[in-house]
N, C-alpha and C positions, 0 to 999 in steps of 0.2 A: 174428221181426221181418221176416223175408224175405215176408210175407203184405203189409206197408205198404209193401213198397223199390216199389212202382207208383206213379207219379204220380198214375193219376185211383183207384186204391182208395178212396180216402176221398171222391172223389164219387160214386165207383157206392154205394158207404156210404149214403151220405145221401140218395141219390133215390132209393133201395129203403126207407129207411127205415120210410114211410109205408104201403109194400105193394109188389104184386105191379106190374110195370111192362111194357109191350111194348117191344120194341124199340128203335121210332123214338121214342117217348114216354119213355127213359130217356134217348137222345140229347139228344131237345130238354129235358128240366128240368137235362139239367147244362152244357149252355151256356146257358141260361136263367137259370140259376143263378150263371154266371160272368160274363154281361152286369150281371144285379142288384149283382154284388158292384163293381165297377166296377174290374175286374182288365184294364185296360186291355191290356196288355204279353202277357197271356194266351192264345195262341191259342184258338181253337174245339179241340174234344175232334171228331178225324173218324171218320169209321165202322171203319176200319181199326182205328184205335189201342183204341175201345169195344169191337170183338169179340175184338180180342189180350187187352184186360181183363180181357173177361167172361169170355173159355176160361180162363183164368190163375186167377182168381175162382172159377170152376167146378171145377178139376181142385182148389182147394184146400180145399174144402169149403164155400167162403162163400158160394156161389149155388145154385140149382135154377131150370136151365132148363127151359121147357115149349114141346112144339110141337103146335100145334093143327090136327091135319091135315085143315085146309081146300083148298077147290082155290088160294087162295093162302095159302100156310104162313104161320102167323102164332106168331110166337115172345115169348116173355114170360118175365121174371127173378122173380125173390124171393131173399129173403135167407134162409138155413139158419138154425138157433137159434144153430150157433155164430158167424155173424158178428152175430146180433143180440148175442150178451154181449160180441162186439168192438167194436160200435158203445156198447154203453154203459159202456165203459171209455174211447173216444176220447170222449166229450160233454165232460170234463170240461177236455181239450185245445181243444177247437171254442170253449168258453165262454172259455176264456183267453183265446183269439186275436181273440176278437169284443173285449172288452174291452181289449186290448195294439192294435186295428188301426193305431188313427191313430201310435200311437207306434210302428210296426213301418214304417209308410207311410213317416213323417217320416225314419227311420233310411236308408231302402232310400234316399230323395232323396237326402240328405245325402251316401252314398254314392256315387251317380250322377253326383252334383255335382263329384265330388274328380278333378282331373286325375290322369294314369294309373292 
C-alpha cells in the first residue's frame, strides 16, 4: 500500500493512462484535470512535488522514464505493465467516487459548516 500513501499517484495514474506523456504535458493534464473536476480547495500539483512523484513512481517500478537526447532534453513517462494492472484494480474505486461525489461533497460541507 506504501505504492498509493503519495498524494498525486493516482493522478500520475490516470494521465499516463492513456500513453506515454512528456513532462510539462503530464503536469498540465493533471491540473487540467483537477480544474475540470472543480476541486476548488486543491492546489495546483507544482513541478517540485511531480518530479518527487515521478522519481518515487520510478524507483517503484510503476514508471519508465525516457530522455531524448536532444540539444534540449526532452523527457517523457509511461506507465510499466505493473502499474497498468494497478490502475485496473483502482478503476473500480475512481467509479465509486464518481458516483458517491455529490454525496461526499455535501458530507465534506456539512463538515465545514459545524463550529469547532
Amino acid at each position: 500500500m506504501r505504492l498509493l500513501a503519495g498524494r498525486w499517484v493516482a493522478a500520475v495514474l490516470a494521465a499516463l493512462a492513456e500513453g506515454p506523456l512528456h513532462y510539462t504535458d503530464l503536469l498540465t493534464a493533471i491540473n487540467d484535470n483537477l480544474r475540470r473536476a472543480g476541486t476548488a480547495r486543491q492546489r495546483p500539483l507544482t513541478e517540485k512535488v511531480l518530479t518527487d512523484t515521478l522519481r518515487r513512481m520510478e524507483r517503484d517500478g510503476l514508471l519508465l522514464r525516457h530522455r531524448e537526447p536532444t540539444p534540449l532534453p526532452s523527457v517523457w513517462y509511461e506507465l510499466t505493465p505493473m502499474a497498468r494492472s494497478l490502475l485496473r484494480s483502482l478503476r473500480p474505486l475512481a467509479e465509486w467516487a464518481q458516483v458517491h461525489h455529490e454525496e461526499l461533497a455535501a458530507a465534506h460541507k456539512r463538515r465545514d459548516e459545524q463550529p469547532g
